[in-house]
LOGU-810256 format. One line per field, with one value per residue (C-alpha): residue in three letters; residue number from 1; x, y negated, z. Coordinates in nm, 2 decimals, decimal comma. Last residue first. Example, Ala and Ser with C-alpha at 12.3 -4.5 7.8 and 13.67 -1.06 7.14 Angstrom:
<drennus>
marba	(ser/ala)
sevex	(2/1)
c1	(1,37/1,23)
c2	(0,11/0,45)
c3	(0,71/0,78)
</drennus>
This chain:
<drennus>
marba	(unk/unk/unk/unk/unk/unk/unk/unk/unk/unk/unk/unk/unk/unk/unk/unk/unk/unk/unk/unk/unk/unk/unk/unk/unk/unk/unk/unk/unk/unk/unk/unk/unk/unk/unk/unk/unk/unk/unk/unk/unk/unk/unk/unk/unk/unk/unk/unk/unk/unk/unk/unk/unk/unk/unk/unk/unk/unk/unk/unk/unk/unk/unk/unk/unk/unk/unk/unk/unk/unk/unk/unk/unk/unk/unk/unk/unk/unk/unk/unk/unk/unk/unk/unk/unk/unk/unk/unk/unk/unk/unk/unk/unk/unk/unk/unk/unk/unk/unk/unk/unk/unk/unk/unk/unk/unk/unk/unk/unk/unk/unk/unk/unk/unk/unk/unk/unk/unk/unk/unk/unk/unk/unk/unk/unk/unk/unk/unk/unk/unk/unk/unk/unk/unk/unk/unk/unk/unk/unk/unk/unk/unk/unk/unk/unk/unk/unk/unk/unk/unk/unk/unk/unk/unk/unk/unk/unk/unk/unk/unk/unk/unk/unk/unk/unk/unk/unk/unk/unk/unk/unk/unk/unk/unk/unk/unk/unk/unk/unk/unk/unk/unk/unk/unk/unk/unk/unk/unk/unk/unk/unk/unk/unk/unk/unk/unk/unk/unk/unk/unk/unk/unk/unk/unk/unk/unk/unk/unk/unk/unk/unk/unk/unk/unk/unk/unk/unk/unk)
sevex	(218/217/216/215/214/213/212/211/210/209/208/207/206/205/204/203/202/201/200/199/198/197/196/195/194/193/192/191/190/189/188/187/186/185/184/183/182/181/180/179/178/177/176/175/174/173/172/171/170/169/168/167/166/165/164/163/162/161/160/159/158/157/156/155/154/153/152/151/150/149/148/147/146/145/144/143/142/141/140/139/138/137/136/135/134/133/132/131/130/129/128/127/126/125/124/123/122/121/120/119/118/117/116/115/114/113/112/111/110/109/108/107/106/105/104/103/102/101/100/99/98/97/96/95/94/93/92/91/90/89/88/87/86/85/84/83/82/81/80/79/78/77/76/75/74/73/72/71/70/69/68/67/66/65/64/63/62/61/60/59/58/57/56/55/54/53/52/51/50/49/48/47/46/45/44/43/42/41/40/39/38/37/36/35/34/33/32/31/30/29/28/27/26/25/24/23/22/21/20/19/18/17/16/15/14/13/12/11/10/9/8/7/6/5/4/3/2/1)
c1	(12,92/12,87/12,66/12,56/12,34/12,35/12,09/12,05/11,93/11,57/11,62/11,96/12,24/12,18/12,50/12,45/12,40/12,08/12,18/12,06/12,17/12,28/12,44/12,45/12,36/12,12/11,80/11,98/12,07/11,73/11,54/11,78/11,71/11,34/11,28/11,50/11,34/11,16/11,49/11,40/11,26/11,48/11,37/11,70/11,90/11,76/11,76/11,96/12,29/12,49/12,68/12,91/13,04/13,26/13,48/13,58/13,64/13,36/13,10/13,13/13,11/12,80/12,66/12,72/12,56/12,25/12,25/12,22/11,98/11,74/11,80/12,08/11,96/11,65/11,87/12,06/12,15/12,07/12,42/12,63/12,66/12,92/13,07/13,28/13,47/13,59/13,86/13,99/14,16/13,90/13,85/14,13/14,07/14,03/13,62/13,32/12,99/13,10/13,39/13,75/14,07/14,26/14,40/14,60/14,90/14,87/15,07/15,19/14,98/14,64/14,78/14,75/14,46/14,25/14,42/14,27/13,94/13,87/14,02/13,77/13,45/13,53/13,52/13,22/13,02/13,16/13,06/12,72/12,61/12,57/12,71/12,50/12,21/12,18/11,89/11,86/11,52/11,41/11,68/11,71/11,78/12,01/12,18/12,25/12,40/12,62/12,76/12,83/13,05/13,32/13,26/13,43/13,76/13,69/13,65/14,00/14,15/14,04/14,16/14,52/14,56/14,48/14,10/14,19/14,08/13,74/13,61/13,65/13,86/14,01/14,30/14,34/14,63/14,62/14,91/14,73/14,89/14,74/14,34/14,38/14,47/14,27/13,96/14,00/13,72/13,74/13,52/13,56/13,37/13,41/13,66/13,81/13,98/14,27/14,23/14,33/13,98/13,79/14,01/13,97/13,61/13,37/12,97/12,98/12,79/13,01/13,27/13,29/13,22/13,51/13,71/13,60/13,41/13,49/13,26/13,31/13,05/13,15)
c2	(-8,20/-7,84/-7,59/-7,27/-6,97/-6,71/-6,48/-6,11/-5,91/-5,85/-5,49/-5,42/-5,36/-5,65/-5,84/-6,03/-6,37/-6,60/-6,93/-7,13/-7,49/-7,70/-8,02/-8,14/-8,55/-8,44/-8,44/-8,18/-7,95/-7,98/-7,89/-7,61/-7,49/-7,51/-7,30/-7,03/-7,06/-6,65/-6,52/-6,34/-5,97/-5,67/-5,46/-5,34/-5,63/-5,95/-6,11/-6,43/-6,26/-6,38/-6,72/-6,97/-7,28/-7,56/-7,85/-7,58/-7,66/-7,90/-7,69/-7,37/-7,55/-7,69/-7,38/-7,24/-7,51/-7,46/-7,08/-7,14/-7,38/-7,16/-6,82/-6,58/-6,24/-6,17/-6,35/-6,09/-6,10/-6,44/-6,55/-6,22/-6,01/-6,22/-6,56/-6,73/-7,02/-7,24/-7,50/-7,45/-7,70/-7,93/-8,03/-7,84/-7,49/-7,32/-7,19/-7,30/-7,14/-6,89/-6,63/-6,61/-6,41/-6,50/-6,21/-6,36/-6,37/-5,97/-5,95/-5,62/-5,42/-5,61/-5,62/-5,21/-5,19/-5,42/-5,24/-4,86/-5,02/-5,18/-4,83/-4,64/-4,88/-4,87/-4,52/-4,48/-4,72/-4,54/-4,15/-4,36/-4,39/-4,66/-4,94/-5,24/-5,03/-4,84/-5,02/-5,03/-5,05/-4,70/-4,52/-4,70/-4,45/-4,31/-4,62/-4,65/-4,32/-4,42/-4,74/-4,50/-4,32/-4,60/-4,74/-4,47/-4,53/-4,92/-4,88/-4,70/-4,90/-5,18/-5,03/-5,00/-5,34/-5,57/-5,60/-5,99/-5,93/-5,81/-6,17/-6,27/-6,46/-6,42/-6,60/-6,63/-6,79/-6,64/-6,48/-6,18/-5,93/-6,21/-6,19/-5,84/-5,78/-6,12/-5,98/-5,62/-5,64/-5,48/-5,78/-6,09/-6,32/-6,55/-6,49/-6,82/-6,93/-7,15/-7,04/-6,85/-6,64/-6,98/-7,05/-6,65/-6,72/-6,58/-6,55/-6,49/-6,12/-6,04/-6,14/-5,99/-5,66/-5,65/-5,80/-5,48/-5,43/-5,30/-5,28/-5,35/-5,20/-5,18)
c3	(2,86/2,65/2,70/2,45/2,55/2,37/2,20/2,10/2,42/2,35/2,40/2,56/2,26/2,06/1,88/1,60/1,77/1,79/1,94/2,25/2,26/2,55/2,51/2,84/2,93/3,25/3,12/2,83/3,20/3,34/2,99/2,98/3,35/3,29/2,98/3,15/3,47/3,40/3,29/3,00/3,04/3,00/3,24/3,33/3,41/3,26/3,00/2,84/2,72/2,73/2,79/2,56/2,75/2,58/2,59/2,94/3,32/3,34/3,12/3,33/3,63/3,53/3,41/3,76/3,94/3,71/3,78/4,11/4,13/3,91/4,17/4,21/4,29/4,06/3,80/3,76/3,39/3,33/3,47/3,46/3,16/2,97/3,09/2,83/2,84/2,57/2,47/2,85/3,16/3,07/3,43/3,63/3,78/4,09/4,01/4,18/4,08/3,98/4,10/4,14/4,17/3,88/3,63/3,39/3,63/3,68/3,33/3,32/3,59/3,43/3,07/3,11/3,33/3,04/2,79/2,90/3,02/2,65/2,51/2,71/2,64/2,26/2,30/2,52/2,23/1,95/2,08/2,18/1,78/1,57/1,80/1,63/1,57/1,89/2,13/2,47/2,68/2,61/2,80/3,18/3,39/3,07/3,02/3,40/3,40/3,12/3,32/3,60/3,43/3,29/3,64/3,81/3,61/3,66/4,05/4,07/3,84/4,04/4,35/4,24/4,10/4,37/4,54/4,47/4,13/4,18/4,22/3,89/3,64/3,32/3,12/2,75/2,53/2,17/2,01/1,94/2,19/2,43/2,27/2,31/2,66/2,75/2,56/2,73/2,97/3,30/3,49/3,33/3,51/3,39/3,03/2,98/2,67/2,54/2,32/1,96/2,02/1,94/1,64/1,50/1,53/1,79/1,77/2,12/2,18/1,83/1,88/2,28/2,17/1,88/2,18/2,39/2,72/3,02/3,33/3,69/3,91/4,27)
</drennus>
């Protein structure tokens, strides 16, 4: 299983976050090995994350993250002329900010396993409102050749009823890079429906084309 780590310096700038939004309380889902709970924590702030990959307990999620760290590469090289290095600068920073993301993630995860909630879109154990924002990073969108328009609309629901608000990226696909193809749909579906949905160009582009969020609120 693939479970990657990202940083919080990652996670600002795919987000757009502020030092309120980072304060929580915040959702990471799924989270994978990220470090933003790690770091968001040693900060003061109040962050929990969620994903399936949790209930595998502690030892075999280190395991899979360790072999993930590699295989993350080798998907970068398979896949070479779709990413782009002008926000990292060079790979050296990328791998490093990777290593250190994985390194607090398995850390926080042995230390403080209660942040670490076994759970996965589209229904997640938590209260209505229970989160200022929730995040959900290389998921919806992402592999949208497995999980289809009705899907990803449940999903964003759920996103919006446990959090005031819902931040996604990105809004391409997996390897070719191409936007979801019911993108345009799904948002006009969601607004018909009372949301607030806006998309938002961000900072951050590492896979081609990969620079813009997608914001929900109810």
């Amino acid at each position: 299983m693939l479970v990657t780590s990202r940083s919080l310096v990652e996670y600002r700038a795919m987000f757009a976050l502020t030092e309120h939004d980072v304060a929580g309380p915040l959702l990471d889902c799924c989270a994978g090995a990220a470090g933003l709970v790690a770091e968001a924590s040693a900060a003061g702030g109040r962050a929990v994350a969620a994903d399936p990959v949790f209930a595998q307990g502690v030892e075999r999620v280190a395991a899979a993250v360790r072999e993930s760290l590699a295989g993350g590469q080798q998907l970068i090289d398979d896949h070479a002329g779709q990413f782009v290095w002008d926000w990292y600068g060079t790979r050296d920073r990328r791998d490093a900010m990777r290593a250190e993301a994985a390194r607090l993630f398995l850390a926080d995860l042995g230390h403080r396993p209660d942040r670490y909630i076994a759970a996965e879109l589209p229904r997640l154990p938590f209260v209505d409102n229970a989160f200022d924002l929730a995040l959900c990073s290389h998921l919806l969108f992402t592999w949208a050749r497995r999980w289809d328009e009705s899907w990803h609309r449940t999903a964003l629901r759920e996103l919006a009823r446990v959090a005031h608000e819902a931040r996604v990226f990105p809004l391409v696909r997996a390897g070719d890079g191409s936007p979801a193809p019911f993108l345009t749909s799904l948002v006009d579906s969601l607004r018909a429906e009372g949301f607030s949905v806006e998309i938002r160009r961000v900072e951050y582009e590492f896979q081609r084309g990969g620079n813009e969020m997608l914001i929900v609120r109810g």
